[in-house]
DSSP file (Angstrom, degrees, kcal/mol; ACC not computed):
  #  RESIDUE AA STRUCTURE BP1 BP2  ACC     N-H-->O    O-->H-N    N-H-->O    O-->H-N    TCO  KAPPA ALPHA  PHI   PSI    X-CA   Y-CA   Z-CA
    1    1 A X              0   0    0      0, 0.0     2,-0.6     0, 0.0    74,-0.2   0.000 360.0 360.0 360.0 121.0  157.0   58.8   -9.9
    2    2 A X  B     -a   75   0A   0     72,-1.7    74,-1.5     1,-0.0     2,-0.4  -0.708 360.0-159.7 -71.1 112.0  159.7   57.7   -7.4
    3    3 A X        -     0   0    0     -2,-0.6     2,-0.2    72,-0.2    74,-0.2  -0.569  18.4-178.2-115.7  86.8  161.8   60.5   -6.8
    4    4 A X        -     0   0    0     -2,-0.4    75,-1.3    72,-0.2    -2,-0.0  -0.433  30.9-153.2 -99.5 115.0  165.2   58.9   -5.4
    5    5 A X  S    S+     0   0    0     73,-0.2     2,-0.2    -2,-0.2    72,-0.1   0.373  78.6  85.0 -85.8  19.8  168.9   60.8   -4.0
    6    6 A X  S    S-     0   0    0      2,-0.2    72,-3.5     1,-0.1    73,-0.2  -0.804  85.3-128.2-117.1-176.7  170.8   57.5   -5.1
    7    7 A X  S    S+     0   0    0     70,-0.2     2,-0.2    -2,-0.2    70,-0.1   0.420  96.4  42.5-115.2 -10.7  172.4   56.2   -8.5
    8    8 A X        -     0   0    0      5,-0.0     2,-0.4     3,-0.0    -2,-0.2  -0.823  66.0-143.8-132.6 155.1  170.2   52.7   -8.0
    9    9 A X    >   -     0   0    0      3,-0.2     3,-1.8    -2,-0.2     2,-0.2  -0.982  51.8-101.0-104.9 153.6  166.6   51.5   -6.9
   10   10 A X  T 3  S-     0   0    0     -2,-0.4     3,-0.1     1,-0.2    -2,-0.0  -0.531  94.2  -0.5 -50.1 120.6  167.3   48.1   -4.9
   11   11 A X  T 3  S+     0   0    0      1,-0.3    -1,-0.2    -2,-0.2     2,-0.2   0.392 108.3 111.1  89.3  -9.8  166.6   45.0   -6.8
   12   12 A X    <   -     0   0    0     -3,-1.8    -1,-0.3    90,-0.0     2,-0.3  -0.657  58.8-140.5-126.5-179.7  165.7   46.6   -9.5
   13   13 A X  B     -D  103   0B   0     90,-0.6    90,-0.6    -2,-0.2     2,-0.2  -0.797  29.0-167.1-115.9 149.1  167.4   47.2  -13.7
   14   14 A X        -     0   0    0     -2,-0.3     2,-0.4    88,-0.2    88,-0.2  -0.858  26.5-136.6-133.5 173.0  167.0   50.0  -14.9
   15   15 A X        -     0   0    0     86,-0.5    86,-3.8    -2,-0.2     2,-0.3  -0.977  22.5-134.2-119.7 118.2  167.3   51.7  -18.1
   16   16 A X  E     +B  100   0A   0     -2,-0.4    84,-0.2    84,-0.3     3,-0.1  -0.662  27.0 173.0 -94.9 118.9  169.2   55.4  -18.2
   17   17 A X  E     -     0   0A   0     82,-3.0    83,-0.2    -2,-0.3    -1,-0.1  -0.067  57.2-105.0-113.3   5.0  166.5   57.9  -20.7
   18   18 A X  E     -B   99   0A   0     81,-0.8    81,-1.7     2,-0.0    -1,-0.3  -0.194  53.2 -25.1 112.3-172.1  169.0   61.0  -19.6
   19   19 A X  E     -B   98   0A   0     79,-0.2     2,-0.4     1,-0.1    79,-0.2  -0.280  52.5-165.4 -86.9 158.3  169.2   64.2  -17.2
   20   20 A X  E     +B   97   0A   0     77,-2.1    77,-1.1     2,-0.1     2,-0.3  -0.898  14.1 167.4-124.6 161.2  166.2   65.4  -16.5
   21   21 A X  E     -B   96   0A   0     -2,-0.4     2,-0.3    42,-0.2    75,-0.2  -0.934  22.0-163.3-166.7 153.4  165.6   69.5  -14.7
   22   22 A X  E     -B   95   0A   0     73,-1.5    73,-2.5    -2,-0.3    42,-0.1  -0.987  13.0-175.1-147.5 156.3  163.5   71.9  -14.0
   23   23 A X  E     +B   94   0A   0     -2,-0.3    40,-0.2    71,-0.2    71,-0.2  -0.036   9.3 176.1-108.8-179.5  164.2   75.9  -13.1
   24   24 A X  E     -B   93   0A   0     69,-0.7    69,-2.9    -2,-0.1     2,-0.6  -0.296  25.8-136.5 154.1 148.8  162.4   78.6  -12.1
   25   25 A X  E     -B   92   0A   0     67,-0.2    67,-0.2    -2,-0.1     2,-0.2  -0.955  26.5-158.2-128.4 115.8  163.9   82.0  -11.2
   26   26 A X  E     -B   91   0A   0     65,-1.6    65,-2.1    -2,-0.6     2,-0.3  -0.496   1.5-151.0 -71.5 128.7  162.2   83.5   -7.8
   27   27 A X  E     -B   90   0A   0     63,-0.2     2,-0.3    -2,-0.2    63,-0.2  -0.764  19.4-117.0-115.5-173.9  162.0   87.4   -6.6
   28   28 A X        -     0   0    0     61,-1.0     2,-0.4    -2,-0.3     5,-0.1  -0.731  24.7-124.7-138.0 141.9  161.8   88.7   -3.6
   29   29 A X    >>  -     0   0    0     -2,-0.3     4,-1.1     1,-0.1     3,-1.0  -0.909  23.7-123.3-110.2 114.9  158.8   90.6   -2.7
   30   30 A X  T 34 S+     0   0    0     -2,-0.4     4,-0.2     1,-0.3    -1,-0.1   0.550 109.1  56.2 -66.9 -12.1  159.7   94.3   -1.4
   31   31 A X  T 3> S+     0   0    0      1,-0.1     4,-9.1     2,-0.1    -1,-0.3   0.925 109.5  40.1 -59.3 -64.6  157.8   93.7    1.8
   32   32 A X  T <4 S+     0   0    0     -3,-1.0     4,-0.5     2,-0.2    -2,-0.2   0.430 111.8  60.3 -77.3  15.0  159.7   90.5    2.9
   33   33 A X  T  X S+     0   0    0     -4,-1.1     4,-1.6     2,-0.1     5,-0.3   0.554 110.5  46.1 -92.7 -48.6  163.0   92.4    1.5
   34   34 A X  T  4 S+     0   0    0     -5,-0.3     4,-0.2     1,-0.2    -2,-0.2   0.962 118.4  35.2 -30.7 -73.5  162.1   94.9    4.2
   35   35 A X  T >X S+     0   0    0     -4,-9.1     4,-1.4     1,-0.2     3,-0.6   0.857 113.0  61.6 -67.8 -26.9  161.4   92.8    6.9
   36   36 A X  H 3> S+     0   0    0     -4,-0.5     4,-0.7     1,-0.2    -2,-0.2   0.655 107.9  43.0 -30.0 -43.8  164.1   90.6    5.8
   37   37 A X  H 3< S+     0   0    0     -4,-1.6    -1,-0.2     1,-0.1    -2,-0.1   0.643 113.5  57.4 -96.3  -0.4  166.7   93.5    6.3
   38   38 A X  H <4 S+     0   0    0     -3,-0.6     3,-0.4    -5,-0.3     4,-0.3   0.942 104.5  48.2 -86.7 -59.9  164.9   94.4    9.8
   39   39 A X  H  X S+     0   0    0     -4,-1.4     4,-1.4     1,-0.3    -2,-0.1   0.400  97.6  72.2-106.2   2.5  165.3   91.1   11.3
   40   40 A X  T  < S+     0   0    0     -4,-0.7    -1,-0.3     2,-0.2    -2,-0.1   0.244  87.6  64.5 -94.5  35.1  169.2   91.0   10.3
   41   41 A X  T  4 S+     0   0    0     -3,-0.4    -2,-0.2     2,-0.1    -1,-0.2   0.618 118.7  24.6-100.1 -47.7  169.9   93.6   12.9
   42   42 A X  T  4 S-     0   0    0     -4,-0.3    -2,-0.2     1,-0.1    -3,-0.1   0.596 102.6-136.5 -82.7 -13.7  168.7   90.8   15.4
   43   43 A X     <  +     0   0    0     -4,-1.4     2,-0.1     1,-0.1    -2,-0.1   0.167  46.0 125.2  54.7-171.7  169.3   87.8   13.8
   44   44 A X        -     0   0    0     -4,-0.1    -1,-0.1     2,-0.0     2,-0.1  -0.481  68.1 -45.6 110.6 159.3  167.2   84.8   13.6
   45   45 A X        -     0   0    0     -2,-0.1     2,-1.9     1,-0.1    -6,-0.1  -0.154  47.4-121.6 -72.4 140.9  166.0   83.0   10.8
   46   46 A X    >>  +     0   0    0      1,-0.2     4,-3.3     2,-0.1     3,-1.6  -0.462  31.2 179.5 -73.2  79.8  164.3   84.7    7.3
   47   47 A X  H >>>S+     0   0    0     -2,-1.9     4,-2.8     1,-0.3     3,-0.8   0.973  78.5  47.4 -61.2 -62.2  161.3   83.0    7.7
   48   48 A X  H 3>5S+     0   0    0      1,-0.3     4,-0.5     2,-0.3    -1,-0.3   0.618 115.1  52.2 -64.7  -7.9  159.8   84.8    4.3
   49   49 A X  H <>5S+     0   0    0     -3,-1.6     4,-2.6     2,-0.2    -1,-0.3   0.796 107.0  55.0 -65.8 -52.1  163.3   83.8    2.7
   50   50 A X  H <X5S+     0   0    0     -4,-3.3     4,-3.1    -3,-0.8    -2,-0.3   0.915 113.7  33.0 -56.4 -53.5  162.7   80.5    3.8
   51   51 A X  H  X5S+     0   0    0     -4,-2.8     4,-1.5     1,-0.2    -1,-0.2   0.815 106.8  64.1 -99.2 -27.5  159.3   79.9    2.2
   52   52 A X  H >X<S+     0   0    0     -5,-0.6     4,-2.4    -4,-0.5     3,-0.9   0.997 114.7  43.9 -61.0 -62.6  159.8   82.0   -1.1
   53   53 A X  H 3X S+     0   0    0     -4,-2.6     4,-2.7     1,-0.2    -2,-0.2   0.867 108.3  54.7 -17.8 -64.8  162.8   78.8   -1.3
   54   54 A X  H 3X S+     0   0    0     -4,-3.1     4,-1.6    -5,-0.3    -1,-0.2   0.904 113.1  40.8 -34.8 -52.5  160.4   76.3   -0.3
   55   55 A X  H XX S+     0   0    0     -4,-1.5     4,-1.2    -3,-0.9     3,-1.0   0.969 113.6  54.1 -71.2 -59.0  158.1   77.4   -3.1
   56   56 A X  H >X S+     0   0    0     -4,-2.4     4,-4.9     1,-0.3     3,-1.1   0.833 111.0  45.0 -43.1 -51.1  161.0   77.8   -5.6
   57   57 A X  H 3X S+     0   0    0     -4,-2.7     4,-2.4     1,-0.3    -1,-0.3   0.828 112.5  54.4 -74.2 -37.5  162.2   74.2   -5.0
   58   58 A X  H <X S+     0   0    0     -4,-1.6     4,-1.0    -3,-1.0    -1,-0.3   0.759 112.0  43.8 -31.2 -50.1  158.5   73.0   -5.3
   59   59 A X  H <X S+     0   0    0     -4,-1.2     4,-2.5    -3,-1.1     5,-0.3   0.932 108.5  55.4 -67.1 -59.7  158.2   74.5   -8.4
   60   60 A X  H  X S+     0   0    0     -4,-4.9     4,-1.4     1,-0.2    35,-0.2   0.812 116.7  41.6 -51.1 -32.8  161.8   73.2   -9.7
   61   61 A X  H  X S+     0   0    0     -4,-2.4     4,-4.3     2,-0.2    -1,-0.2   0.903 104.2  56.6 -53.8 -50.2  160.6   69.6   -8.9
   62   62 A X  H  < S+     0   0    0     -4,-1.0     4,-0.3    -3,-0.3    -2,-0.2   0.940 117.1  43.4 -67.5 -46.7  157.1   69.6  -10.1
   63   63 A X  H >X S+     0   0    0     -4,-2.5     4,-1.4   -40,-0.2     3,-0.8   0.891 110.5  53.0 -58.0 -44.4  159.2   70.8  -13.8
   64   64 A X  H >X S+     0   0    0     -4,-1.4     3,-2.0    -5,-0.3     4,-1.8   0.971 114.4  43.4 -65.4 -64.8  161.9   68.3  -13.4
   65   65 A X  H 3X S+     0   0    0     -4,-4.3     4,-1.2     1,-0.2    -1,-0.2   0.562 105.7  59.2 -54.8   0.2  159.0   65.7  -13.1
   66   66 A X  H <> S+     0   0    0     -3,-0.8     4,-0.9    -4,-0.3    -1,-0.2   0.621 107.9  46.1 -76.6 -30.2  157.1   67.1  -15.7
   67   67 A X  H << S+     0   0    0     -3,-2.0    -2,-0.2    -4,-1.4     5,-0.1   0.938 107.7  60.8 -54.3 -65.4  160.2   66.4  -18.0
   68   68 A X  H ><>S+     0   0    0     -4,-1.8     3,-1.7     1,-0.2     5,-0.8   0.791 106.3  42.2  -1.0 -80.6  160.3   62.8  -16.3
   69   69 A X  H ><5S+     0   0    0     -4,-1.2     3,-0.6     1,-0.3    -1,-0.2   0.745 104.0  69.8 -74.6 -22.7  156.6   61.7  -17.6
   70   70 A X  T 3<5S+     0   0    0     -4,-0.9    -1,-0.3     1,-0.2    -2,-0.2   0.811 108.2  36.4 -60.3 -24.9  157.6   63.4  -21.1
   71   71 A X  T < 5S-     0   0    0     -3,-1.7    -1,-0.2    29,-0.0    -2,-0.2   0.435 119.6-113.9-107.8  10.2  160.1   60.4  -21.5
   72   72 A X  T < 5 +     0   0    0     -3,-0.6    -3,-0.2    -4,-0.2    -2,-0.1   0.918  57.0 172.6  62.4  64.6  157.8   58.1  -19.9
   73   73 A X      < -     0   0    0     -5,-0.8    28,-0.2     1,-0.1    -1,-0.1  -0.196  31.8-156.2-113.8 160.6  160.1   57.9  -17.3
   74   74 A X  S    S+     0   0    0     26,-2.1   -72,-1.7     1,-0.5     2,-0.4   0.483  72.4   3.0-121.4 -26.3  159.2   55.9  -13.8
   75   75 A X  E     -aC   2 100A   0     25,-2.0    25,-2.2   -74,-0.2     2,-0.5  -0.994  59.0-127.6-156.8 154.5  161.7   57.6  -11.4
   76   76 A X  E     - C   0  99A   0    -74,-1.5     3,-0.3    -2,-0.4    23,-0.2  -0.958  28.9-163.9 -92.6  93.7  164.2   60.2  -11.0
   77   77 A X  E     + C   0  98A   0     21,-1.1    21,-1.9    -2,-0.5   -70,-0.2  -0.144  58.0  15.3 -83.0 154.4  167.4   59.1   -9.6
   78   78 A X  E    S-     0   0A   0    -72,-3.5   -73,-0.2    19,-0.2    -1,-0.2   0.865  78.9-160.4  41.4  36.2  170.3   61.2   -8.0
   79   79 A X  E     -     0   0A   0    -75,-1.3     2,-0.3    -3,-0.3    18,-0.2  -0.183   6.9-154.3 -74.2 166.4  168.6   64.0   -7.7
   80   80 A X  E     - C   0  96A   0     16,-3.5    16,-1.8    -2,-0.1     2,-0.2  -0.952   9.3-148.4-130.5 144.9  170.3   67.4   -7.3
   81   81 A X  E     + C   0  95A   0     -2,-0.3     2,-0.3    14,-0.2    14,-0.2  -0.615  19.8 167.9 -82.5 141.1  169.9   71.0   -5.9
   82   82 A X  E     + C   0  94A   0     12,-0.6    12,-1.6    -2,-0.2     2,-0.2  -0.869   6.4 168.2-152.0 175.2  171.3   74.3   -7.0
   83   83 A X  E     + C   0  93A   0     -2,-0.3     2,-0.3    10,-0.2    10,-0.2  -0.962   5.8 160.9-147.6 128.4  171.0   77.8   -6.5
   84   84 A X  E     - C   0  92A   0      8,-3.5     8,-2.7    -2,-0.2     2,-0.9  -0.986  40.0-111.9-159.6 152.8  172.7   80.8   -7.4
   85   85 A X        -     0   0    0     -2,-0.3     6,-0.2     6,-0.2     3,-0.1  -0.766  16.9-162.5-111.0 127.4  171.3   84.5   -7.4
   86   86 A X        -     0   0    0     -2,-0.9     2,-0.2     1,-0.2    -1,-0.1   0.432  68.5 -24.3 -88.7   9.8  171.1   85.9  -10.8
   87   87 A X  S >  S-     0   0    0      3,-0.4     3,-2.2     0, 0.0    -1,-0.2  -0.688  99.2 -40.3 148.5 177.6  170.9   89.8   -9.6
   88   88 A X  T 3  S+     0   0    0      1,-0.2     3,-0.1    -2,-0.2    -2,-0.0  -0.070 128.4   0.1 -65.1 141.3  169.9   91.8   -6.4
   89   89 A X  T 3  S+     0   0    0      1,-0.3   -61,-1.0   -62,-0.1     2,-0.3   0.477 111.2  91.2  86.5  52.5  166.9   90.3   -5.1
   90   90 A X  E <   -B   27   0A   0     -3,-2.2    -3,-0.4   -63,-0.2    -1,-0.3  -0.799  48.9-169.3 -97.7 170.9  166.2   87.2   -7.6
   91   91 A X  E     -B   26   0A   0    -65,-2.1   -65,-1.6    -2,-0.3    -6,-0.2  -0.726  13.0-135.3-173.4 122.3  167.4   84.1   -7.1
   92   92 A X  E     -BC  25  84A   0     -8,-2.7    -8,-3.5    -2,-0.3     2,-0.3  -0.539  18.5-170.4 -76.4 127.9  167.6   80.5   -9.6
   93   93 A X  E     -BC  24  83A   0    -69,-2.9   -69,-0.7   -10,-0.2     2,-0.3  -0.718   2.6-172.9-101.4 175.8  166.7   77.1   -8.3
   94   94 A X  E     -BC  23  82A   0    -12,-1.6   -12,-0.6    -2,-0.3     2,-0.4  -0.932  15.8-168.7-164.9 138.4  167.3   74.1  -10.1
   95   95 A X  E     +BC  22  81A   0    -73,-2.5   -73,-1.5    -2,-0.3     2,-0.2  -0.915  23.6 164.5-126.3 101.8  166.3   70.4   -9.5
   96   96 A X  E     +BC  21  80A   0    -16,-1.8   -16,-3.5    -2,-0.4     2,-0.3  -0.656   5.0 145.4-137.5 163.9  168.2   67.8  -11.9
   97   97 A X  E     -B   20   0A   0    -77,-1.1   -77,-2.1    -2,-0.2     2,-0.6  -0.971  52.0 -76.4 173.2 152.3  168.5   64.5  -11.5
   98   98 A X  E     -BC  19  77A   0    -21,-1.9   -21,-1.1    -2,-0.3     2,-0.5  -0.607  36.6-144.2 -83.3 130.7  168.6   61.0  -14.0
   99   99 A X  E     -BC  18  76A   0    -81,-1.7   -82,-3.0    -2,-0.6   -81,-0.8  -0.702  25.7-173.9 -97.9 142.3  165.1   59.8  -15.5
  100  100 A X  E     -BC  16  75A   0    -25,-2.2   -26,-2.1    -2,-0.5   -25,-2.0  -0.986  26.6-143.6-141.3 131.8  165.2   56.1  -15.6
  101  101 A X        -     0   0    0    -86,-3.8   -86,-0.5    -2,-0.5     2,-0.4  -0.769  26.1-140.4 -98.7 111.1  162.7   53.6  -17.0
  102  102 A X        -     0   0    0     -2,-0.7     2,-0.4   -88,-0.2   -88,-0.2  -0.604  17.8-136.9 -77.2 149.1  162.6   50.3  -14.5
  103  103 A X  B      D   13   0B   0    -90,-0.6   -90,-0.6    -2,-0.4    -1,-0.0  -0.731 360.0 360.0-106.7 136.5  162.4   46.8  -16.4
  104  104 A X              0   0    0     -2,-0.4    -1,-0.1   -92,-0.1    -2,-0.0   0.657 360.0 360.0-104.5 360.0  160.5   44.6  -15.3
């Protein structure tokens, strides 16, 4: 599965099968909210912020491309990020994007 941030592949037709996404809504584990709140007294990066994200966004792909191969789809085009926190210490990703069958 090609998974592509522009509207085209080069060279190639395609055929538009519609948006494709996947979610997943992340919490925050009461340790790394701890250390997390520690290390904004010093500043520096939230490493355990950082990689609870990583995962999320991992996750939000692996579902958008699950979506993908349900329309028997070859690549995801224009994909897209969001985020938004849906109350104190969760937080939604989202991965969206067009599923596109190339013609050969």
């Amino acid at each position: 599965m090609k998974l592509l941030n522009i509207d085209y592949i080069p060279g190639k037709e395609i055929e538009d099968l519609g948006m494709v996404k996947g979610t997943v809504v992340m919490s925050k584990n009461i340790g790394k909210d701890f250390m997390a709140g520690m290390k904004t007294l010093v500043g520096g990066e939230l490493v355990g912020y950082t990689e609870m994200l990583n995962e999320a966004r991992q996750i939000a792909v692996k579902r958008m491309v699950d979506e993908a191969e349900a329309l028997n789809a070859d690549a995801v085009l224009n994909i897209r990020y969001g985020s938004s926190s849906l109350m104190q210490g969760a937080a939604e990703v989202l991965a969206y994007g067009t599923a596109v069958k190339i013609k050969e």
